[in-house]
DRENDO-1510 file (C-alpha; in Angstrom, 1 decimal, always signed):
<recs>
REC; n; res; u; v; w
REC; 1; UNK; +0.0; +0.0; +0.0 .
REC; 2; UNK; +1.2; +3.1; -0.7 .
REC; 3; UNK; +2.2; +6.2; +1.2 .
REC; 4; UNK; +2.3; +10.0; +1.4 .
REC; 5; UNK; +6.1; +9.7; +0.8 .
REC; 6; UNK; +5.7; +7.7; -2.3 .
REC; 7; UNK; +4.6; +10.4; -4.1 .
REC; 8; UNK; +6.3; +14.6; -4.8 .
REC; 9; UNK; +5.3; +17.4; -5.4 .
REC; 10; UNK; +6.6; +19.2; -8.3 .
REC; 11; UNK; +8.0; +23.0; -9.0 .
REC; 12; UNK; +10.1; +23.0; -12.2 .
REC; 13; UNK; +13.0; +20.6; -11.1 .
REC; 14; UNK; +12.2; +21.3; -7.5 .
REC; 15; UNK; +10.6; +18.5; -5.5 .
REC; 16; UNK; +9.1; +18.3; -2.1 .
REC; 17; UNK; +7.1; +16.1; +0.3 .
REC; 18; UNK; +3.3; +16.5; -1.4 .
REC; 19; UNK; +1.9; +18.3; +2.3 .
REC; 20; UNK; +1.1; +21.6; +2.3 .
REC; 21; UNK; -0.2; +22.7; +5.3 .
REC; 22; UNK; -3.4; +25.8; +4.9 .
REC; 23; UNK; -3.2; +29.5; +5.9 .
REC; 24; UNK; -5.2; +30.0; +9.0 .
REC; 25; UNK; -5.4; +33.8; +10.4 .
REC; 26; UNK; -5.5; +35.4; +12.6 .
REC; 27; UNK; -2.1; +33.9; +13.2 .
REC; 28; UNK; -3.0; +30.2; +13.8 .
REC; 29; UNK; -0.7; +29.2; +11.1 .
REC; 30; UNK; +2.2; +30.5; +12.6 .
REC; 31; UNK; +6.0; +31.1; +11.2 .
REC; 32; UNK; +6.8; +28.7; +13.7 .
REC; 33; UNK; +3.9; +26.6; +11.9 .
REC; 34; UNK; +4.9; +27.0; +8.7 .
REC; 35; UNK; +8.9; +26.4; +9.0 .
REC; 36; UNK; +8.6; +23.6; +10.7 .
REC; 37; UNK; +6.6; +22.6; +7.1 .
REC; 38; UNK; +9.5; +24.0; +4.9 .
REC; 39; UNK; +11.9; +22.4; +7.1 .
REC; 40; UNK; +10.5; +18.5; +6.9 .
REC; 41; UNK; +10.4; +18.9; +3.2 .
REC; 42; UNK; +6.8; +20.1; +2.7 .
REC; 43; UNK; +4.9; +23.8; +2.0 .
REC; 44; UNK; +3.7; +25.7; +4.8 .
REC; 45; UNK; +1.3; +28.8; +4.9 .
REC; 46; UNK; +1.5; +32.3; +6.9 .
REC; 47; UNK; -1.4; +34.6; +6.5 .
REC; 48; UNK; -1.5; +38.3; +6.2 .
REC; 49; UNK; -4.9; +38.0; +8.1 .
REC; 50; UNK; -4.6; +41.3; +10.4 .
REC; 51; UNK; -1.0; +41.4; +9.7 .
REC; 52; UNK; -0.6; +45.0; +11.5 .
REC; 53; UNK; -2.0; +42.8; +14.6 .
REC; 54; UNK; -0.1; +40.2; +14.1 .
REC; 55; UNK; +3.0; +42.5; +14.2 .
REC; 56; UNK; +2.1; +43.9; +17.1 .
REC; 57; UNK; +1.9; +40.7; +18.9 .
REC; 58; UNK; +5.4; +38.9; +17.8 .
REC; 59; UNK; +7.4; +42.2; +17.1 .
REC; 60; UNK; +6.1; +44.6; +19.6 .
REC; 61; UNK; +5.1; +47.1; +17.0 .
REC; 62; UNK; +2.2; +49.7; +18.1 .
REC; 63; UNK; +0.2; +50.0; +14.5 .
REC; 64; UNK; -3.1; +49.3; +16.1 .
REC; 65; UNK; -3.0; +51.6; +18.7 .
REC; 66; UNK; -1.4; +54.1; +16.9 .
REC; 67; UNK; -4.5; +53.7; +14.3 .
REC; 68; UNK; -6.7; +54.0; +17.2 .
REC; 69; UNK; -5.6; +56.9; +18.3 .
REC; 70; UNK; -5.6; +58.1; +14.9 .
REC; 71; UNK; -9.2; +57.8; +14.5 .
REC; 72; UNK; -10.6; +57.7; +17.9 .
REC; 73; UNK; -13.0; +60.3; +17.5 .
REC; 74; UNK; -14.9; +58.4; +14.8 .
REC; 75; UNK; -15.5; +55.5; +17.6 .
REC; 76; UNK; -19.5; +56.3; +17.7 .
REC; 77; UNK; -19.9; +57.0; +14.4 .
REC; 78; UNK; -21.7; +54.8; +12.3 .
REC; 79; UNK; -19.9; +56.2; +9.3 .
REC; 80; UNK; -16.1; +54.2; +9.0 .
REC; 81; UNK; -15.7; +55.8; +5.3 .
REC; 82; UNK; -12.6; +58.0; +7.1 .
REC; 83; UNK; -11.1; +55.2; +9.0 .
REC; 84; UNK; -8.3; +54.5; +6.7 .
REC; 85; UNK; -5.4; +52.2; +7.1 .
REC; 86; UNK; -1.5; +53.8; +7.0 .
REC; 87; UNK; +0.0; +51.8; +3.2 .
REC; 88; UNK; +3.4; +52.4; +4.7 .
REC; 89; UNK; +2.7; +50.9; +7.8 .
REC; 90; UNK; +1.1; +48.1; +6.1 .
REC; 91; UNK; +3.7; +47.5; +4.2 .
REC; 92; UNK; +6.2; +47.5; +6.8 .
REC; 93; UNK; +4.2; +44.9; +9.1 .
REC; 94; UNK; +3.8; +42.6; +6.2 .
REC; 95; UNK; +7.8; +42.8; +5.3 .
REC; 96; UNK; +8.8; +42.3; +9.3 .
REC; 97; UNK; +6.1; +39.4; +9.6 .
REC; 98; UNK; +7.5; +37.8; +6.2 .
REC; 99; UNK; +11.2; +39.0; +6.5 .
REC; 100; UNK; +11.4; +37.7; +9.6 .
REC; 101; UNK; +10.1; +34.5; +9.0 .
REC; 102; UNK; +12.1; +33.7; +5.7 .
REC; 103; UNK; +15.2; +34.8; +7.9 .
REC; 104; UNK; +14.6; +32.3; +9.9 .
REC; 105; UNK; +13.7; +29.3; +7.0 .
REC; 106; UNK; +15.7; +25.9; +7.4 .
REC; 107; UNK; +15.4; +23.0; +5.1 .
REC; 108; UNK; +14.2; +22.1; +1.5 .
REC; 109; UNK; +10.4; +23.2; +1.2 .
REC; 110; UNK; +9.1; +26.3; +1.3 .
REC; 111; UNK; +6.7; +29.0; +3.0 .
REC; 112; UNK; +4.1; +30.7; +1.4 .
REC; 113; UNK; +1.5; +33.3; +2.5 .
REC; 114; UNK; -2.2; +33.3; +2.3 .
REC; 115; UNK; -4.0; +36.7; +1.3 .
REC; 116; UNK; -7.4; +37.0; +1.5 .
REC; 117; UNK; -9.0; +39.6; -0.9 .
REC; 118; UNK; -12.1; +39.3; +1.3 .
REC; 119; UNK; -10.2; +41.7; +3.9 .
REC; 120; UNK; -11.1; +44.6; +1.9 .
REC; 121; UNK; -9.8; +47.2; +4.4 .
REC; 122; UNK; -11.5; +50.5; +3.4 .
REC; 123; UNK; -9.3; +50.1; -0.2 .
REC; 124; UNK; -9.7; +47.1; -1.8 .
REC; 125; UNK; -7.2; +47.3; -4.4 .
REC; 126; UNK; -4.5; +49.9; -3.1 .
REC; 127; UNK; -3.8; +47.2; +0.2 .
REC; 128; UNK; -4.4; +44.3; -1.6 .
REC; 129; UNK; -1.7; +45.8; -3.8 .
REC; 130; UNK; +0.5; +46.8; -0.9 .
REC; 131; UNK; +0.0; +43.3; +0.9 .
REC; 132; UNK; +1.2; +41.3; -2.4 .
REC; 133; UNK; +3.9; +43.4; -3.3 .
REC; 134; UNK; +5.7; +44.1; +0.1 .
REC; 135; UNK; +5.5; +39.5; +0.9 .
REC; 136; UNK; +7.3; +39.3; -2.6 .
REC; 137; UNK; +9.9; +42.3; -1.1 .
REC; 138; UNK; +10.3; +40.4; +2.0 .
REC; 139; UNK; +11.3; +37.0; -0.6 .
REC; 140; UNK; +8.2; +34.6; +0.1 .
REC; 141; UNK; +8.3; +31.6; -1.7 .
REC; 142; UNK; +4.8; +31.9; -3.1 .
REC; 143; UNK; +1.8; +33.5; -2.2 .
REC; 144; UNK; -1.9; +32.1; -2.3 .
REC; 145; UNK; -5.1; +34.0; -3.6 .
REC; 146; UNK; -8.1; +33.1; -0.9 .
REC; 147; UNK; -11.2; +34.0; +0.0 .
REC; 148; UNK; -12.4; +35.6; -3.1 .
REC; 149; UNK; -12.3; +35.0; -7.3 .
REC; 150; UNK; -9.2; +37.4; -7.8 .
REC; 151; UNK; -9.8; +38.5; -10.6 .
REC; 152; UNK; -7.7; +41.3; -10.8 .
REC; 153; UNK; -4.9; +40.2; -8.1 .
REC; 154; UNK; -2.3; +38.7; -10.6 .
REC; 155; UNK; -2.5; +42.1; -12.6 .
REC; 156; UNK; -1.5; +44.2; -9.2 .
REC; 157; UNK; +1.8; +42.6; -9.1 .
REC; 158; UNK; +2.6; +41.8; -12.5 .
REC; 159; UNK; +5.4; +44.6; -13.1 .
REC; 160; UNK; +7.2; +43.4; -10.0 .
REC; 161; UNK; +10.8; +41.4; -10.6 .
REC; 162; UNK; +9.5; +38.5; -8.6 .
REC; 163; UNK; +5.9; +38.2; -10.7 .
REC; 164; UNK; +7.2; +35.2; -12.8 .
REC; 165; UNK; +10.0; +34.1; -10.1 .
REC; 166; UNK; +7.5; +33.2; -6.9 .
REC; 167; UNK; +4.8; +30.9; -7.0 .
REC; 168; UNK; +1.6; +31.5; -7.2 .
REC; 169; UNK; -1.7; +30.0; -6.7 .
REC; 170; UNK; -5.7; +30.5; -6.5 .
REC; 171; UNK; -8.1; +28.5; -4.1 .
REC; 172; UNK; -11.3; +27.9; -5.7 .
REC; 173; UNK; -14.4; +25.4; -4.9 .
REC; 174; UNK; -15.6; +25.2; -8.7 .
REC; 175; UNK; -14.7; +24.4; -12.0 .
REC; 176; UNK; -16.6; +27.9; -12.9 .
REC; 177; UNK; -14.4; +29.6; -10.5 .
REC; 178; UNK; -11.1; +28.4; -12.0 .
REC; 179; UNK; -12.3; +29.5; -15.1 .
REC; 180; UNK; -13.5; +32.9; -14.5 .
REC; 181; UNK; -9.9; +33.4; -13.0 .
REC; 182; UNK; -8.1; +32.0; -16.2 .
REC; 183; UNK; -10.5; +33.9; -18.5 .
REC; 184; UNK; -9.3; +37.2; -16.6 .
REC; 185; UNK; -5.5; +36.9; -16.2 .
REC; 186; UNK; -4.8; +35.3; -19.6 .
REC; 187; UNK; -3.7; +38.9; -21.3 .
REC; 188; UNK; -0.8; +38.1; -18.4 .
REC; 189; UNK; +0.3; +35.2; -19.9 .
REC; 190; UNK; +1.2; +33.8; -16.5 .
REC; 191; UNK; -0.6; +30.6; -15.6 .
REC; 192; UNK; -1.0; +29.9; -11.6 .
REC; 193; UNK; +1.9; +27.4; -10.3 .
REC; 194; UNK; -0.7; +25.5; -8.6 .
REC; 195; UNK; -4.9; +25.4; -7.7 .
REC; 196; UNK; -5.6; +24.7; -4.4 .
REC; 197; UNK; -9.1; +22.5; -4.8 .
REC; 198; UNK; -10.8; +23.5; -1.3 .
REC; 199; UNK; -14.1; +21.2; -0.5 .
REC; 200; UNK; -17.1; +21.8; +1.6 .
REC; 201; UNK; -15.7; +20.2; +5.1 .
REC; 202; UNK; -13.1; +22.7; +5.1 .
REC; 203; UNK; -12.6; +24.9; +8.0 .
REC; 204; UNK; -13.8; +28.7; +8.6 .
REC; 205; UNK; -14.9; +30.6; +5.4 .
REC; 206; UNK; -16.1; +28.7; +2.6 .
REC; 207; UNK; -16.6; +28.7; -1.1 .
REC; 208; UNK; -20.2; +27.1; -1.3 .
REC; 209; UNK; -23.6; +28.4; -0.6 .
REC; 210; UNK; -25.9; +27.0; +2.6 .
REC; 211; UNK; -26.2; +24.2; +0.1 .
REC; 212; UNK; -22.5; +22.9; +0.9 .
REC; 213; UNK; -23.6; +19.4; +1.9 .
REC; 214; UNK; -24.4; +18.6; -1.6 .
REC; 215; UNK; -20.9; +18.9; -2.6 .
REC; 216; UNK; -18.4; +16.8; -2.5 .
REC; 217; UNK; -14.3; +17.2; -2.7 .
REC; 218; UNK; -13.3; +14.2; -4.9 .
REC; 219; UNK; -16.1; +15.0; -7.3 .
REC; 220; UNK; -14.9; +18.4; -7.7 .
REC; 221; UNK; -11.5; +17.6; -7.7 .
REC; 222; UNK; -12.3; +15.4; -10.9 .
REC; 223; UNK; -14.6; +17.7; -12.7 .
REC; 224; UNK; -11.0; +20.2; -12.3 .
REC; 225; UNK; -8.6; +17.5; -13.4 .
REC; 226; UNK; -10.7; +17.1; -16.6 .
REC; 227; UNK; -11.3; +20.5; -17.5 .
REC; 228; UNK; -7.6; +20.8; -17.1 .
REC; 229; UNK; -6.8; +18.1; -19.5 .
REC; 230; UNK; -9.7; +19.0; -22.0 .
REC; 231; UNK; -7.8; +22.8; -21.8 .
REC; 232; UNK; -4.1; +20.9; -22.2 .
REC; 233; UNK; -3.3; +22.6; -19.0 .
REC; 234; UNK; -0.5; +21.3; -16.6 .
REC; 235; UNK; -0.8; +22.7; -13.4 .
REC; 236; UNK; -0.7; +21.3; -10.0 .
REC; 237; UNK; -3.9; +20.4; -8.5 .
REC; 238; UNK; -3.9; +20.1; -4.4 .
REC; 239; UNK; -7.0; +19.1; -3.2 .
REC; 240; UNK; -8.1; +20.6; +0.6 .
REC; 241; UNK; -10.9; +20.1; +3.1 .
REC; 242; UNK; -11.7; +17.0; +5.1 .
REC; 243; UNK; -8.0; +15.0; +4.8 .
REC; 244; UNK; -7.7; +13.9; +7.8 .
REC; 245; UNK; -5.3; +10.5; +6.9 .
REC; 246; UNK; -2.3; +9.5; +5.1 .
REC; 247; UNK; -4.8; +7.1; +3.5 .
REC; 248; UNK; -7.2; +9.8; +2.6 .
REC; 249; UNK; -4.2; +12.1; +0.7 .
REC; 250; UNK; -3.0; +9.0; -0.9 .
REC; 251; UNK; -6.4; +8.4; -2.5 .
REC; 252; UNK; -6.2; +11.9; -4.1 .
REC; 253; UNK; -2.6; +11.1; -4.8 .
REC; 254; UNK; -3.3; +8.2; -6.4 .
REC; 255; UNK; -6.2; +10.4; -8.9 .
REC; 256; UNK; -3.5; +12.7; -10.1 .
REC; 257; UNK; -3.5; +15.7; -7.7 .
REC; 258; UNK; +0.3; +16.8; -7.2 .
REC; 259; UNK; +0.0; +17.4; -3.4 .
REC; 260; UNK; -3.0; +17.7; -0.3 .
REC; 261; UNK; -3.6; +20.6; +2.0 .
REC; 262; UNK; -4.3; +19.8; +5.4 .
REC; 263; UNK; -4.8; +22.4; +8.7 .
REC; 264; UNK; -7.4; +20.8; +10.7 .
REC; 265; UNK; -5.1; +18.3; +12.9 .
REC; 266; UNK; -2.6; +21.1; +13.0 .
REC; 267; UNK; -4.7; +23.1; +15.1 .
REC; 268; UNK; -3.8; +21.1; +18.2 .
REC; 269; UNK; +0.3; +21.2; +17.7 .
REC; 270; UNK; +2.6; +23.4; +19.7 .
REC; 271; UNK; +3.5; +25.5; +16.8 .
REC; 272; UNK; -0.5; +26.2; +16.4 .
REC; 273; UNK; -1.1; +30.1; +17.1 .
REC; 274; UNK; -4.4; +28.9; +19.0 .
REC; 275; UNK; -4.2; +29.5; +22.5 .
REC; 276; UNK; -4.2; +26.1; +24.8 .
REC; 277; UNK; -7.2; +26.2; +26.3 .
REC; 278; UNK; -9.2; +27.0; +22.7 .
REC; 279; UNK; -7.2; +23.8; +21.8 .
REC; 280; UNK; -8.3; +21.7; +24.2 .
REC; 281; UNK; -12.0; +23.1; +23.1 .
REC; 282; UNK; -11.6; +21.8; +19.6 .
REC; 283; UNK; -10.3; +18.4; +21.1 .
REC; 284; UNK; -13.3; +18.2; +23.4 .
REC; 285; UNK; -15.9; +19.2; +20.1 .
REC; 286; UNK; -18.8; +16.4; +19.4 .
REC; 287; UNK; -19.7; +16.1; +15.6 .
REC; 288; UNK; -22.9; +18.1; +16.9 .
REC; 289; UNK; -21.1; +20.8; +18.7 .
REC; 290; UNK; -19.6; +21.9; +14.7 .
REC; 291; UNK; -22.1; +24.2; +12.8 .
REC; 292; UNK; -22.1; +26.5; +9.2 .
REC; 293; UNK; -23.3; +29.6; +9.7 .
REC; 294; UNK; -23.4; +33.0; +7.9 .
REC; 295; UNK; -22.8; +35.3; +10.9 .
REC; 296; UNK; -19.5; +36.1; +8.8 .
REC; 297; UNK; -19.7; +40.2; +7.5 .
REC; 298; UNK; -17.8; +38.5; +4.7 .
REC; 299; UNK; -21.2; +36.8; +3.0 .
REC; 300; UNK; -19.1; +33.4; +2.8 .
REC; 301; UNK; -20.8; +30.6; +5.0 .
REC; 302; UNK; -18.2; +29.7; +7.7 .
REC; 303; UNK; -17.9; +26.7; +10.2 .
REC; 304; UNK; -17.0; +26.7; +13.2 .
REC; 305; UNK; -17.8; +25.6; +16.9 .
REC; 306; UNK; -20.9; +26.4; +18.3 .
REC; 307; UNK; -19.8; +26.9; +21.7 .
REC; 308; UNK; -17.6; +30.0; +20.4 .
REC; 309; UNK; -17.7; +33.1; +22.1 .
REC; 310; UNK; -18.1; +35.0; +19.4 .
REC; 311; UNK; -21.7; +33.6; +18.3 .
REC; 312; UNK; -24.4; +36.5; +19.7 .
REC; 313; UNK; -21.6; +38.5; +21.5 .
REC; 314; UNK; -22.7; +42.2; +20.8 .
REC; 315; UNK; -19.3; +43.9; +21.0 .
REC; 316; UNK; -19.2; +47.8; +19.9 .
REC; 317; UNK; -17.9; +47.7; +16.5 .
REC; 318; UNK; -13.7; +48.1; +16.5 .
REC; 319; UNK; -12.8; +49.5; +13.0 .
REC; 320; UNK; -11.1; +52.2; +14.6 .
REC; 321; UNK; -8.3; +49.9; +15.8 .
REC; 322; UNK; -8.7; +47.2; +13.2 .
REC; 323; UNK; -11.4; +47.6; +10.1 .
REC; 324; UNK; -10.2; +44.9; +8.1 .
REC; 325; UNK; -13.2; +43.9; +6.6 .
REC; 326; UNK; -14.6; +47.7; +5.8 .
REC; 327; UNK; -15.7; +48.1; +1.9 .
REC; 328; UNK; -14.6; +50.7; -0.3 .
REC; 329; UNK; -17.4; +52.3; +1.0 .
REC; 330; UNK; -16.6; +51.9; +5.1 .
REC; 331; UNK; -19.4; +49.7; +5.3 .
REC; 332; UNK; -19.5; +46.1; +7.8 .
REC; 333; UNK; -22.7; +44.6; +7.7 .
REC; 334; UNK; -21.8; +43.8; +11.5 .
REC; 335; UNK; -21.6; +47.5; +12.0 .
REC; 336; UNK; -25.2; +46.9; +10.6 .
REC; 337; UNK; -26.2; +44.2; +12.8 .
REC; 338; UNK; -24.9; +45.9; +16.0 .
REC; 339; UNK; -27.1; +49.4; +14.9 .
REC; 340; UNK; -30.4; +47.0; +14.5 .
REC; 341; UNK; -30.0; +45.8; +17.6 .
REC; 342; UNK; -28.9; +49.3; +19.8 .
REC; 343; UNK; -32.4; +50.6; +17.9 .
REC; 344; UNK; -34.3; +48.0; +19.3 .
REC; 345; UNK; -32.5; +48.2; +22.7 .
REC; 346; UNK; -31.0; +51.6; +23.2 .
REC; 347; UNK; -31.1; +51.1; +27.1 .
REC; 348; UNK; -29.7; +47.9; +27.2 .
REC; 349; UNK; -26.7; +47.4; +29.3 .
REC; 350; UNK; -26.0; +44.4; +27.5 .
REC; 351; UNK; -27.0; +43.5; +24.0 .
REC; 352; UNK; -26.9; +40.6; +21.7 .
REC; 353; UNK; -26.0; +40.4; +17.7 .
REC; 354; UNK; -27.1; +37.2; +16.5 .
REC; 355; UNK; -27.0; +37.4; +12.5 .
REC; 356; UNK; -23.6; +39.0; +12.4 .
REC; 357; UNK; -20.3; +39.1; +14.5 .
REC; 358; UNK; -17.5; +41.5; +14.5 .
REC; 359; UNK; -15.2; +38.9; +13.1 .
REC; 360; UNK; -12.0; +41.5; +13.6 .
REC; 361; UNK; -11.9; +41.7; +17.2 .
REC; 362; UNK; -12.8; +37.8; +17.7 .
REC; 363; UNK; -10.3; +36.6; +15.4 .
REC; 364; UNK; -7.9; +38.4; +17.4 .
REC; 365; UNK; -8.8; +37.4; +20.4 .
REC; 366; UNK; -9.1; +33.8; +19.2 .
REC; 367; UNK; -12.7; +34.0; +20.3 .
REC; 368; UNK; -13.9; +32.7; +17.1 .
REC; 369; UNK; -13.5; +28.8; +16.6 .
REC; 370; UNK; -13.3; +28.1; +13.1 .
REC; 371; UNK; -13.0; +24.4; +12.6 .
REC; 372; UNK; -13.3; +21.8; +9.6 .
REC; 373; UNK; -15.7; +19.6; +9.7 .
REC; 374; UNK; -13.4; +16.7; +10.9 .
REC; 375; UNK; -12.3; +18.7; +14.0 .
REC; 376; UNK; -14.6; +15.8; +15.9 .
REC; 377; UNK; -11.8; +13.7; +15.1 .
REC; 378; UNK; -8.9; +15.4; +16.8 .
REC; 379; UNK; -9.7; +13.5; +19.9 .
REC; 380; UNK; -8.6; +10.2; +18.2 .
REC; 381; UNK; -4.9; +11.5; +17.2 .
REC; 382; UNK; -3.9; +12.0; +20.9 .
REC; 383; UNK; -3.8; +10.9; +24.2 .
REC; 384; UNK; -6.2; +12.0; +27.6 .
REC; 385; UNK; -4.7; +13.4; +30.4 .
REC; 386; UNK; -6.8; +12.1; +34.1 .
REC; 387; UNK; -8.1; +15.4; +34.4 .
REC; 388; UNK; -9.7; +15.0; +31.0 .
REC; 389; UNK; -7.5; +17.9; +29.2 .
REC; 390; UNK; -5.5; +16.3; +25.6 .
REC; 391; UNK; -2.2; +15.8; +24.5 .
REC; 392; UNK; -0.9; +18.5; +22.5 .
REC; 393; UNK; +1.2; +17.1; +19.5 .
REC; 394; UNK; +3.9; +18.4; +17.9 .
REC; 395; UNK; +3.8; +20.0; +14.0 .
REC; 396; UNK; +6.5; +17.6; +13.0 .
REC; 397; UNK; +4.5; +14.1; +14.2 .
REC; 398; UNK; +1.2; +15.2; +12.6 .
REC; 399; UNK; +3.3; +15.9; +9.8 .
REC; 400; UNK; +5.3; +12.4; +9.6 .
REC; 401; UNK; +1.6; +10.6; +10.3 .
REC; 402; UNK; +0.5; +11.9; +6.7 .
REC; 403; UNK; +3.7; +11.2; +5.3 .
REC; 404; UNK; +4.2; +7.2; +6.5 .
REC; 405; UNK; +0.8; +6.1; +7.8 .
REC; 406; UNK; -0.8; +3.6; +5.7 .
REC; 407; UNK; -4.8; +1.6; +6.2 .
REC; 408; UNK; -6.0; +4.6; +7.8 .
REC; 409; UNK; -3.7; +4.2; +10.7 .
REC; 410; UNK; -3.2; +7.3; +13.0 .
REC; 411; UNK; +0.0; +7.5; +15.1 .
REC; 412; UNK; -0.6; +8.1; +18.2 .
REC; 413; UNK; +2.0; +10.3; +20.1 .
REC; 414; UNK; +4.5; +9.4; +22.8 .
REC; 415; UNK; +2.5; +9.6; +25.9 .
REC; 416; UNK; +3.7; +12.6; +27.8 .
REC; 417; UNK; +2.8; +13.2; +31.6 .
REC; 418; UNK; +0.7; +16.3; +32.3 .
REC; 419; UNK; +3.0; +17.8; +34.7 .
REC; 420; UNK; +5.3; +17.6; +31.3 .
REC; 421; UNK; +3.2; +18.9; +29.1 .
REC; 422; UNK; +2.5; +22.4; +31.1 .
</recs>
């Protein structure tokens, strides 16, 4: 039978273990995350998810609170249109957060970034353009499109010295949505290294209507494969959502997809950005305790874990300090929600927003539990402590599991005491 290892992925002449591991913000795919990948031979993701914030967490920058200050008299205004964000500070927290990480890059895989065009920031295109060209500065290895069609992504970086150099790669759900992406960037004559096919049992936002159960990854993945060969296209297809095995990547292995992306059983590793007590949550989660919902301002359905403390929590709207998902316009449909709700209850001390959450300020406070679907699961890959609390496992033995395990096997760590462990 064959394994993970059996098979490699392919850049040019470059080849590398066939795991990528996803881009989960607000930093839960750490550097630490992600070089750990690059050093055991495989691809690992950063995100530019809230990068300012992130910054300001590992390097001890002050953007956000310089930015609040900025803009603190706008705090009860409905109106965000002025709340803009600093492009030269951006681009200096996305070169430290990338710099530094590539600095500190061992072995023969790589790191990439995921940037998410959904974080619109009050500018859509000037800080997408800012966030794409200061990673490729800062000497990523690649960088991949999320959370929206991109349609005009490739063409904000294609006079930079690195646009043919780096790779780059799109996440789509659909067939249509690869095409619509090809169709628009084919003036560039620059073809994506690599499609990242994510399924409906992925985790956080995803690329399917309320209707997402009547999808399915494999099936996609095919319809992909053949509209690639019918096109006499070669690039690298790496399915995502739902692999929760060695067993189950080799099956898409075995199809003809050049690598898997996995994140869900990296959640509960050391190098995981989540804090331990939110891991320990996601190992305790029943199947029934994991729900879609659309309380995302984003408009994307999104899973995560019911028992977040994000669901209802009617937080005063933070833009001031963060505003990442503001439109052109300085509009939040949470900022929406949370103006409903203060109409219908302008004396209450305490309030509750139910449709929408402010998805900034939870993210950051890793108060919003975004999950894939096989999250359930985690419980089985590790060992429980007496006092009922998990094992947390390391990046590298979750990442040796995929790679070697074979008839659905999952390696259990070595057990480690709890007094150990703290």
């Amino acid at each position: 039978m064959k394994r993970v290892d059996d098979f490699r992925l392919r850049f040019g002449k470059k080849e590398l273990v066939p795991i990528m591991i996803g881009g989960m913000g607000v930093d839960i795919s750490t550097a630490d995350l992600a070089l750990e990948a690059a050093r055991l031979g495989g691809v690992g993701h950063i995100s530019d998810a809230m990068i300012n914030t992130v910054t300001d967490r590992r390097y001890k920058t002050k953007q956000v609170k310089e930015k609040l200050q900025q803009y603190k008299h706008n705090v009860a205004n409905p109106d965000k249109s002025e709340v803009q964000f600093d492009l030269g500070r951006l681009e200096e927290a996305t070169k430290l957060h990338v710099g530094k990480t590539m600095e500190a890059k061992r072995g023969d895989g790589l790191v990439f970034i995921n940037c998410m065009e959904k974080l619109t920031m009050n500018a859509p295109k000037e800080t997408l353009r800012v966030r794409l060209t200061a990673a490729l500065d800062a000497g990523i290895d690649g960088i991949t499109l999320a959370a929206g069609l991109h349609l005009g992504s490739m063409g904000l970086i294609e006079d930079h010295p690195r646009f043919r150099d780096a790779k780059l790669g799109i996440i789509v759900s659909s067939v249509r949505a690869l095409q619509l992406f090809l169709r628009k960037n084919a003036k560039l004559n620059r073809l994506p290294d690599y499609v990242v096919v994510e399924g409906p049992l992925a985790g956080g936002h995803l690329g399917f209507g309320m209707d997402w159960a009547q999808y399915d990854l494999a099936t996609i993945v095919a319809e992909i494969r053949q509209f690639m060969l019918d096109e006499h296209l070669d690039i690298p297809i790496i399915p995502a959502g739902g692999i929760f095995t060695g067993t189950d990547a080799v099956s898409f292995l075995e199809a003809g997809a050049a690598a898997v992306q996995v994140a869900t059983r990296f959640t509960v590793s050391t190098e995981c950005g989540l804090p331990a007590n939110v891991q320990q949550e996601y190992f305790k989660a029943s199947e029934d305790n994991i729900e879609v919902n659309q309380i995302s301002p984003t408009g994307y359905p999104m899973r995560m874990l019911k028992n977040s403390p994000s669901i209802g929590a009617g937080i005063r709207p933070n833009c001031e300090a963060y505003g990442y998902l503001l439109d052109a316009k300085g509009n939040c449909s949470y900022i929406e929600a949370y103006n409903r709700v203060i109409a219908i209850e302008p004396d209450a001390k305490r309030i509750k927003v139910m449709d929408k959450t402010c998805l900034c300020t939870h993210m950051r406070n890793f108060d919003c539990w975004t999950c894939g679907h096989y999250t359930y699961r985690l419980k089985d890959t590790s060992h429980k402590h007496e006092d009922g609390s998990y094992q947390i496992l390391s990046a590298e033995h979750i990442f040796h599991d995929y790679q070697y395990s074979t008839d659905n096997k999952i390696a259990l760590p070595a057990r480690v005491a709890l007094e150990l462990a703290k």
